[in-house]
N, C-alpha and C positions, 0 to 999 in steps of 0.2 A: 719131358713130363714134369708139371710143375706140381706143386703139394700145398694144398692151403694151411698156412699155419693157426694152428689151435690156439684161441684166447686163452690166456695168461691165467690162470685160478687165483683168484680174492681171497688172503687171509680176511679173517674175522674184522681184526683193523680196519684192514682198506675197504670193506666192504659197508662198517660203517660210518668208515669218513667221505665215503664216495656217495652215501646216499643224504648227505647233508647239505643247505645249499650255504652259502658264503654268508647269510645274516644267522644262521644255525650255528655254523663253526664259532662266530665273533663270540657270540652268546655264550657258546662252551667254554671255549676257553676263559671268558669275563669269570665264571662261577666258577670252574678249575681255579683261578689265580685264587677267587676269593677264598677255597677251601687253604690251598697254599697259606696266604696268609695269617689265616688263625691257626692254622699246624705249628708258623712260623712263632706267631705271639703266644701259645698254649708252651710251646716248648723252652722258651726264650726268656719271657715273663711267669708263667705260673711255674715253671719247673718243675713240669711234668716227664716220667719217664720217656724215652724215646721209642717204644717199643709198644705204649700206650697211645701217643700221639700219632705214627705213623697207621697203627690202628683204626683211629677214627677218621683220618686222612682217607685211608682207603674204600673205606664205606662209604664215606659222603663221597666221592669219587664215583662209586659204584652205581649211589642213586642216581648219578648226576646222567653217568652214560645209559642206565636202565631209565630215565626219563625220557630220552632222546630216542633210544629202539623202540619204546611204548608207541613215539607219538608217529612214529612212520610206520605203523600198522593203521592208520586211517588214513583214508583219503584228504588232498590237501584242502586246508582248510581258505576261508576267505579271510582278503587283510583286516577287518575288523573282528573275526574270528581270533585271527591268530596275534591283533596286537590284547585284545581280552585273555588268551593262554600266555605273553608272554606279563602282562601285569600279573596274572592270578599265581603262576611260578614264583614272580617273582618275593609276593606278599606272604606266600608258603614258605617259601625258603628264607626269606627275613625274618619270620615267626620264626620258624625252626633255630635260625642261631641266636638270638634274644633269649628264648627259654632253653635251650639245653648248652649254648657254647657260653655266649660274650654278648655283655651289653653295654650301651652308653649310659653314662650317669652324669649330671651336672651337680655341684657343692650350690645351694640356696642360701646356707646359714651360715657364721663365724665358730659352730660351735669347734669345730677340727683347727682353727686356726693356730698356729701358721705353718702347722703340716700340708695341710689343704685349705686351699684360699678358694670365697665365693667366686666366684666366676670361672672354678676349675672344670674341667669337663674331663670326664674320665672312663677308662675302662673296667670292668668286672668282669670277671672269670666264674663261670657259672660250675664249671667241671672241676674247679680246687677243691672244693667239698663236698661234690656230687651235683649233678643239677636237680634239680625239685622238679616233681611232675606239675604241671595245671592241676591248682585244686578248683581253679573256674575256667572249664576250659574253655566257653561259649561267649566269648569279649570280641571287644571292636580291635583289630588289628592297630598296636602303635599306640594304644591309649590305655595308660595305666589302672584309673580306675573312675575317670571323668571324661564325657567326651566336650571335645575340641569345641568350645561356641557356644553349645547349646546349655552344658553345666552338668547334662544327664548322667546317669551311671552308662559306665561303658563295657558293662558285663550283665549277665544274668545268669541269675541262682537254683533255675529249674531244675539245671543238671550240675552236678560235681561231683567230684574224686575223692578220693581220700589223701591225706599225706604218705609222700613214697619219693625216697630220697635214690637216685641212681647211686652208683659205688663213686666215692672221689679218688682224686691223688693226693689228699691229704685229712686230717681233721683240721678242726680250729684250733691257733696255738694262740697263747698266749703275747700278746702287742699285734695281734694280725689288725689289720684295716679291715672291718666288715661292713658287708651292708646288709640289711636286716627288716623286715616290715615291723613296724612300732608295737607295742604287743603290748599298751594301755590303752589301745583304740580298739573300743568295742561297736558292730554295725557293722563292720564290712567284711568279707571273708578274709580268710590269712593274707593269701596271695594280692589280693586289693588293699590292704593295710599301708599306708603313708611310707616313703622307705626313709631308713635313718642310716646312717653311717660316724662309727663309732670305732674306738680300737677295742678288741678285747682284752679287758685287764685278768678277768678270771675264767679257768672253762669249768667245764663239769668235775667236781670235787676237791676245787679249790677251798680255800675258807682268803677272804681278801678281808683287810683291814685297812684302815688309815688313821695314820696317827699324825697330826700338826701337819697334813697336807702331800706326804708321803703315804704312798701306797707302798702294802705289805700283800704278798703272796706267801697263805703258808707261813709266815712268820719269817719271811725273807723280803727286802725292804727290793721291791721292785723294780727294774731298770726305766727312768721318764724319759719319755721321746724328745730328744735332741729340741726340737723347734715346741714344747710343750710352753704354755702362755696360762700366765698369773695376773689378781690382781692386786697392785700397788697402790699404797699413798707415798703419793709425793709432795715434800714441804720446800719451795723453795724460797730465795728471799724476796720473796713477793712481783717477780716478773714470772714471764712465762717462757712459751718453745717455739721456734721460728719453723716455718715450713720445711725449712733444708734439713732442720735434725729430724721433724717428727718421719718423714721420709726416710731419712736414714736408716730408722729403726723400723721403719716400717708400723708405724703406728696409728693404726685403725678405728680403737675401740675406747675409748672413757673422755674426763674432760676435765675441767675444772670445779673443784666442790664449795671454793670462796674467791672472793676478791684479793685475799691476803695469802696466793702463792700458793693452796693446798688443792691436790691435784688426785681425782681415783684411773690411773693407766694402768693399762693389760698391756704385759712385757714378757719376754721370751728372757731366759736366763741371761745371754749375749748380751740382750737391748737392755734389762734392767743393769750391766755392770759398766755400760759406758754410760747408760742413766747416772749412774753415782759419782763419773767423773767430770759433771759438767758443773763450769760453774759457778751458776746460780742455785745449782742443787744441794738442799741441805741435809736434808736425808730421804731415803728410799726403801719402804717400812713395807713387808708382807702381809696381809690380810687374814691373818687366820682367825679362824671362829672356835675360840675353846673348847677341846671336853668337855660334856654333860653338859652344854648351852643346847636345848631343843629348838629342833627348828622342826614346825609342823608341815611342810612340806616334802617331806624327808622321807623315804621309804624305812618303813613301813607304819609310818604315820604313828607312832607309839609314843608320848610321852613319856612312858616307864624306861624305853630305852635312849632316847635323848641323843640322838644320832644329831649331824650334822654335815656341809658337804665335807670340812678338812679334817673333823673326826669321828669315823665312822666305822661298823664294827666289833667284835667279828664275826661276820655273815659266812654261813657255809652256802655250796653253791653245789644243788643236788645234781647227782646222774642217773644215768638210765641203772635201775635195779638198787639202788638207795633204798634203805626199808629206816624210815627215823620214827623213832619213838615218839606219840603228838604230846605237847604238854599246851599248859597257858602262854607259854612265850612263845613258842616255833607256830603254833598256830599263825600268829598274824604274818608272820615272816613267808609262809607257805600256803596260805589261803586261796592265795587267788591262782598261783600258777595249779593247786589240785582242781580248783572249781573251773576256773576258766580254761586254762591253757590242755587239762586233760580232761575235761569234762567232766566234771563232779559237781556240778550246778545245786546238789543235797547234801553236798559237806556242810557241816556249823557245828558249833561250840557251844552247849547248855550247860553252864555253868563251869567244872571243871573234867565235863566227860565230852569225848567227841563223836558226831554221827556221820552217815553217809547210808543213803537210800534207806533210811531207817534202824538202821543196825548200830550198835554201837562197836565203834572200831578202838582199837589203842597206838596201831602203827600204822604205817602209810608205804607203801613200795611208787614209786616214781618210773614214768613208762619215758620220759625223754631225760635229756641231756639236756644242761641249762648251760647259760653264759652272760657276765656279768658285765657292761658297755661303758667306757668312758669317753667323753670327749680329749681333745688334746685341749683347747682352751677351757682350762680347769674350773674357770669362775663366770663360764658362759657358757655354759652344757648343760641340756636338759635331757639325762643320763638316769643310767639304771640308780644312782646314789635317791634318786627323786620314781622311780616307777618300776626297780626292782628289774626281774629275772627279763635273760629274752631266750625262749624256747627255741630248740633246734628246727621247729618247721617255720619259724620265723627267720631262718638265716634265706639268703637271696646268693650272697657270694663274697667274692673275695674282692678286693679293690686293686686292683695290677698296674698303672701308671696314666699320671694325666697326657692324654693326647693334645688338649688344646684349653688355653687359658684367657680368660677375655676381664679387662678390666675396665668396669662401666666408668669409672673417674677419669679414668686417661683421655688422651687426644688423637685422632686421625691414626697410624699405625702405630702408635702408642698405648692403643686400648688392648695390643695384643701384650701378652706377658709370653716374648719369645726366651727368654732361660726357664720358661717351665713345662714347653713342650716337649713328650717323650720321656717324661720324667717317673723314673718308678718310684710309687709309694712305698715308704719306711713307717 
């Protein structure tokens, strides 16, 4: 007498790997690797707990196999069915890590130079400071705040959120690489603001100065970024610089100011001290703009204080729960981030009393945290020293290492800059 043997019982597992077909599986595992990978770079590069990171590992995990048991509760679908569910996944779930993990950034401008070179293309860490909700969440996928061709806005303002910062793994510290929406451009919501990227010189309650081109934090003479770039006169005996040095040095930016040897170059500490020992070089002079010389481009545009970029100072740099006392002078310094950035559009100044929705006020309490942005190319940055504060719902992220570097002057595989792939930001 024989006995038929009873089918095998299906863990939870096998039960849902067995209901998957073989382009199902590839698929999973593709977006498995990819959560992997930013576990791997969140942990690696941002220097996030481990115990945090494995956290969001596992939820985004979670969604991934609660997407897959969703979709084998309907009937199967047709191939043009299912290649529209797997675009539309996949356009979802590219959203989702743009705004809440990691995103790509490309350098446009020399102002960072020679920390970050135009043609750097780089990572941000959106979770080092918390990620920012959608304050417009209703945009075109992949397009910042233009669309692609046509020139249009690539959002709409019918519907929006308010500011709401997730928890980070860290705050902003002082020398971070930020990127940040420009927050002297008015017109477009926060989130749609042009992005800039800068290092932060001061945070929330700092007071920063600069005195002869040295920055002061606090009245402590600040640490300058290694690869930080100046600009020079250079006098020499009336020749110039062959291609083989100006390469050397890596020099990118200025030119000659006469026929008779006088030269304005942007040089990194290094490059101006083998600058001095060349020789047709007769000297190698710093450019500083004296004390109390105004410059009307200068934040905050005050003649009475006579700022300028290499002396500048000293500005206090409010925080959340700041209560300052308003007078004639902090007025212009704090105008626009009460009026604009917290919306007090009925602040002003009659004479020597101050208003707000009609009331006459004496002090002011500050509902954000502010921060203070420099470029590393010091005399090519168009920086908070020129437009003042950048509000905590203007930060974007953290800057975490260029992935890939492309130089438009180079030749054939030459155009790639392979020593600066994979490279962390300092």
């Amino acid at each position: 007498m024989t006995t038929k043997e009873e089918p095998k019982k299906e863990n939870l597992i096998q039960r849902f790997w067995n209901t998957m077909e073989h382009k199902e599986r590839r698929s999973f595992w593709l977006m498995s690797g990819i959560n992997t990978f930013f576990f791997l770079v969140m942990t690696i590069f941002a220097g996030a707990g481990i115990l945090t990171t494995i956290s969001f590992w596992l939820f985004i995990e979670a969604s991934i196999i609660g997407y897959y048991l969703l979709a084998h509760r309907f009937p199967r679908k047709t191939r043009s069915r299912e290649w529209i569910d797997a675009i539309g996944f996949a356009v979802v779930a590219a959203t989702l890590i743009r705004t809440f993990f990691i995103e790509a950034y490309t350098i446009p401008t020399s102002s960072m130079e020679k920390s970050l070179l135009v043609g750097d293309f780089l990572f941000v860490s959106k979770v080092n400071y918390g990620a920012r909700s959608p304050m417009t969440p209703i945009s075109f996928p992949f397009a910042h705040n233009t669309m692609p061709v046509l020139g249009t806005k690539s959002y709409t303002e019918w519907f929006s959120m308010p500011f709401f910062r997730l928890p980070g793994f860290q705050k902003v510290k002082n020398n971070d690489v930020v990127v940040f929406n420009y927050p002297f451009e008015d017109g477009r919501p926060v989130d749609k603001k042009e992005n800039y990227i800068k290092r932060c010189l001061a945070i929330a309650g700092d007071t920063i100065t600069i005195v002869n081109q040295q920055v002061y934090i606090n009245g402590i003479a600040a640490q300058n970024p290694p690869k930080m770039q100046q600009k020079y006169y250079v006098k020499t005996d009336g020749t110039g610089f062959g291609q083989k040095l100006l390469r050397e040095l890596d020099i990118t930016e200025g030119g000659a100011l006469s026929e008779h040897g006088d030269f304005e170059i942007f040089l990194t500490k290094d490059s101006r001290d083998i600058m001095r020992k060349q020789s047709n070089v007769l000297t190698v002079d710093s450019t500083v703009q004296q004390a109390g010389i105004y410059a009307n481009y200068i934040f905050p545009h005050r003649e009475s204080m006579a700022w300028n970029v290499d002396n500048f100072g000293p500005l206090y740099v409010p925080k959340r729960g700041d209560v300052i006392t308003l007078d004639t002078m902090n007025f212009w310094i704090y105008e626009r981030a009460i009026k604009e950035y917290e919306n007090h559009p009925t602040f002003e100044m009659k004479g020597n009393r101050f208003f707000m929705e009609g009331k006459e006020i004496t002090t002011y309490t500050f509902t954000y945290d502010y921060y203070f942005m420099m470029g590393d190319n010091r005399h090519n940055s168009a920086d908070s020293r020129f437009w003042g504060f950048v509000p905590e719902n203007h930060i974007v992220g953290k800057a975490l290492f260029v992935w890939m570097s492309w130089d438009t002057n180079g030749k054939g595989i030459s155009k790639v800059r392979w020593n600066r792939l994979f490279r962390g930001i300092n």
